[in-house]
C-alpha positions as CSV (number, residue, x, y, z in Angstrom):
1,X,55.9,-16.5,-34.7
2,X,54.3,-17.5,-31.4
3,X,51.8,-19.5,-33.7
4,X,54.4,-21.4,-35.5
5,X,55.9,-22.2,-31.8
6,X,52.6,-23.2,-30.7
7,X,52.1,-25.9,-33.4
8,X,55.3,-27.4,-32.7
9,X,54.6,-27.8,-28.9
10,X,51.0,-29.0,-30.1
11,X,53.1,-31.4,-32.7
12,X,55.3,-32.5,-29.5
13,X,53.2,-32.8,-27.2
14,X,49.7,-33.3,-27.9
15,X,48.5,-33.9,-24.3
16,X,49.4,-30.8,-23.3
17,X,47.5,-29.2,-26.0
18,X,44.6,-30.4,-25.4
19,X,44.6,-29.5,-21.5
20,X,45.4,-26.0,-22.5
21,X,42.4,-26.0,-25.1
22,X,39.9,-27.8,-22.6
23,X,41.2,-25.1,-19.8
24,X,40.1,-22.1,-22.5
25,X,36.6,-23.8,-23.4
26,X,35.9,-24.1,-19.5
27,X,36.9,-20.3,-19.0
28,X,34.8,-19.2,-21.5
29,X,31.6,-21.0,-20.5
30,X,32.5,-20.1,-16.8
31,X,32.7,-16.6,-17.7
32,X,29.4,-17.0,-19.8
33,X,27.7,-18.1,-16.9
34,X,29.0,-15.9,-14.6
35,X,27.8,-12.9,-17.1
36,X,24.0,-14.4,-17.2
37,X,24.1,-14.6,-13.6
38,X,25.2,-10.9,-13.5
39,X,22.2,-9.9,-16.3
40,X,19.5,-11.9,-14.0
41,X,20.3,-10.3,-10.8
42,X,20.2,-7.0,-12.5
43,X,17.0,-7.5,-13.7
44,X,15.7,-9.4,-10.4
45,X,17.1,-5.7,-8.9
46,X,14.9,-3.5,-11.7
47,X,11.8,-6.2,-10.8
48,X,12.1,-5.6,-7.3
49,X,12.4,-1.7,-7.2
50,X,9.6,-1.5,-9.5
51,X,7.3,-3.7,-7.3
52,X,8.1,-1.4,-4.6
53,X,7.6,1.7,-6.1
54,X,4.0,0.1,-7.8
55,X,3.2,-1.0,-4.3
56,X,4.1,2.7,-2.7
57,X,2.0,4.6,-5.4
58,X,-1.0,2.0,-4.5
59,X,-0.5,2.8,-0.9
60,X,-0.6,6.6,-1.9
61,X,-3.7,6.6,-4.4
62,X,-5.6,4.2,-0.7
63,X,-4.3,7.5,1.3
64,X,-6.0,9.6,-1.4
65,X,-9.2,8.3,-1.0
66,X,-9.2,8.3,2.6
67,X,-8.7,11.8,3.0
68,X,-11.3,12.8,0.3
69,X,-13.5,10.4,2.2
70,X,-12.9,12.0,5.6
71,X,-12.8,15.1,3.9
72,X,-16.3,14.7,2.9
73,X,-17.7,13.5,5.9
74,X,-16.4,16.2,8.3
75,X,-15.7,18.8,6.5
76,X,-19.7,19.5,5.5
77,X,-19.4,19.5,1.9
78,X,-22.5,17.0,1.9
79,X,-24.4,19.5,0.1
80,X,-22.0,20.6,-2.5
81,X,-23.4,19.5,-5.7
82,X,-20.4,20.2,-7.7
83,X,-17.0,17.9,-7.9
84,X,-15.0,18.5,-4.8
85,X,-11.4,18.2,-5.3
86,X,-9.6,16.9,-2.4
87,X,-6.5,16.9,-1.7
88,X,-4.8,18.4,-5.0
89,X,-1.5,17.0,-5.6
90,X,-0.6,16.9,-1.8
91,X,3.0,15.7,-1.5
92,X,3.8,12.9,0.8
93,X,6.3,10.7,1.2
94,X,8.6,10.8,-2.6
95,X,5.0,10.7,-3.8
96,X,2.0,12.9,-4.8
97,X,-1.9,12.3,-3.9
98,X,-4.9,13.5,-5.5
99,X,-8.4,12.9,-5.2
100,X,-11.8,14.2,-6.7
101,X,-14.9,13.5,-5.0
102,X,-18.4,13.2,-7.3
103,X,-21.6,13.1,-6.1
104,X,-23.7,10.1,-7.8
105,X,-27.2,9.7,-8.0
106,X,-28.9,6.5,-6.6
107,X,-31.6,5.7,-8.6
108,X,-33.2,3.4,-5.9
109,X,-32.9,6.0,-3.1
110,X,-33.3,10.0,-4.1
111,X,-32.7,10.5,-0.6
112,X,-29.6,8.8,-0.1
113,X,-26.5,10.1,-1.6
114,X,-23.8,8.3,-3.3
115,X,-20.6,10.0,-4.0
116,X,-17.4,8.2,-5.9
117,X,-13.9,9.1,-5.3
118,X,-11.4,9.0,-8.5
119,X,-8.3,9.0,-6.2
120,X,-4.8,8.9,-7.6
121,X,-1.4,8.4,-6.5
122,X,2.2,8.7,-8.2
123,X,5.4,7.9,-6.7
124,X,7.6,10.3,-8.3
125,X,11.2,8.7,-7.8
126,X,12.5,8.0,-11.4
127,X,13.5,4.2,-12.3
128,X,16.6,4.2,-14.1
129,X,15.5,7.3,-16.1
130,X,12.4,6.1,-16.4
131,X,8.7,7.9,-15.5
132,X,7.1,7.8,-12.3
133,X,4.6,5.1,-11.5
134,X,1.2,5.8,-11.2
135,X,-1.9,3.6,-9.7
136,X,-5.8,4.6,-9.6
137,X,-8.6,3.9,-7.7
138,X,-11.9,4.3,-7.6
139,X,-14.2,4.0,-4.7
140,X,-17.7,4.3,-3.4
141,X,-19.4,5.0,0.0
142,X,-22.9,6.3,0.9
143,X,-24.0,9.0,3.8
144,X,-24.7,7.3,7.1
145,X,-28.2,6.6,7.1
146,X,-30.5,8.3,10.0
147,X,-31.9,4.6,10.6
148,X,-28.9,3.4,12.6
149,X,-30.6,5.9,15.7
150,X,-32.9,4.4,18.3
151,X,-34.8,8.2,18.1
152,X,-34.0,11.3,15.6
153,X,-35.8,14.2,16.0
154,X,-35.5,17.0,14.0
155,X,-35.6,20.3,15.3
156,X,-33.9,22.2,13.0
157,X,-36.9,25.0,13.6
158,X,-35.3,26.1,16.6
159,X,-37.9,23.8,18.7
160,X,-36.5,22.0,21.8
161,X,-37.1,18.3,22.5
162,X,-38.2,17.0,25.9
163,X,-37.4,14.0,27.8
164,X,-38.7,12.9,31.1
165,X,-39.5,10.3,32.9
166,X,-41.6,8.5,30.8
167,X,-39.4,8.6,27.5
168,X,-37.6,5.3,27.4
169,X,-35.6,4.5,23.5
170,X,-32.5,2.2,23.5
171,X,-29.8,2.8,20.9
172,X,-28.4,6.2,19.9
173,X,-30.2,9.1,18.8
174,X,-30.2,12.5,17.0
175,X,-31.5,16.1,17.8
176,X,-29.5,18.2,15.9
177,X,-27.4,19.7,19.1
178,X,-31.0,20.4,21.3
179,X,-31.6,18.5,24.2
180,X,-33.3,19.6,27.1
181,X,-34.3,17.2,30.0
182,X,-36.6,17.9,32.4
183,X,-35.3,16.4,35.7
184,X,-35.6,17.4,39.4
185,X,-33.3,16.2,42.4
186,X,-36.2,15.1,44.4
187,X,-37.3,13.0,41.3
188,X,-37.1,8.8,41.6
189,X,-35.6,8.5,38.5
């Protein structure tokens, strides 16, 4: 019935009906375009969480290996031949950090010891019922070596090192916490 009355006003009056038919195609692509617009911010959103989070995780796995690194260094396990693994799924920040520490030979130096650090971090907030995010790294870094001291003495053997007024060294040195120094108040130097 409304059909039937819709021709005749179309037959009548065509102008009109072809204002009201231009008015629905212009809706219709206007609500299109407003529906694309909606679908490419949502997904500019799900980008930009996900590019945080990656970023986060990175930022974690970095923290990883600088604790298994600092770890390492003071924490004396220089002569541990064995993986060291450090620190085990420490929780930090919606996140958890792991690290393990190997001890690498370097075939140029049998002395010097390398040691790589497999560090791993995993931001553990869900995306939109997704899995948590997780970046690696591994890094290298060699002991300090001894040459970077002006003097190192060893006296491990429960011998005492002696300075006076003669000794003379620039830089810093190394005596494995014995130092005596022979000095008098009536001395010129």
């Amino acid at each position: 019935m409304i059909m039937k009355e819709a021709k005749e006003a179309f037959k009548k009056d065509k102008v009109r009906g072809y204002v009201f038919l231009l008015a629905m195609v212009t809706m219709v692509i206007l609500s299109l375009l407003g529906l694309a617009s909606i679908r490419a911010a949502s997904a500019s959103l799900i980008q930009a969480n996900k590019g945080y989070l990656s970023a986060q995780s990175l930022a974690l796995a970095e923290g990883a290996l600088d604790l298994a690194e600092a770890h390492h260094r003071f924490q004396n396990t220089k002569n541990i031949l064995t993986d060291v693994l450090y620190p085990v799924n420490l929780s930090l920040g919606g996140g958890i950090l792991n690290a393990r520490l190997v001890h690498v030979s370097n075939p140029y130096n049998p002395v010097a010891k390398n040691h790589r650090v497999y560090a791993t971090g995993k931001d553990t907030q869900a995306l939109r019922g997704g899995s948590a995010i997780e970046r690696k790294i591994v890094g290298e870094f060699v002991d300090q070596s001894f040459s970077v001291y002006g003097y190192f003495e060893d006296t491990g053997l429960g011998n005492n090192w002696w300075v006076s007024d003669i000794s003379h060294f620039d830089g810093p040195f190394h005596t494995n916490n014995k130092l005596q120094i022979s000095w008098s108040s009536a001395a010129a130097h």
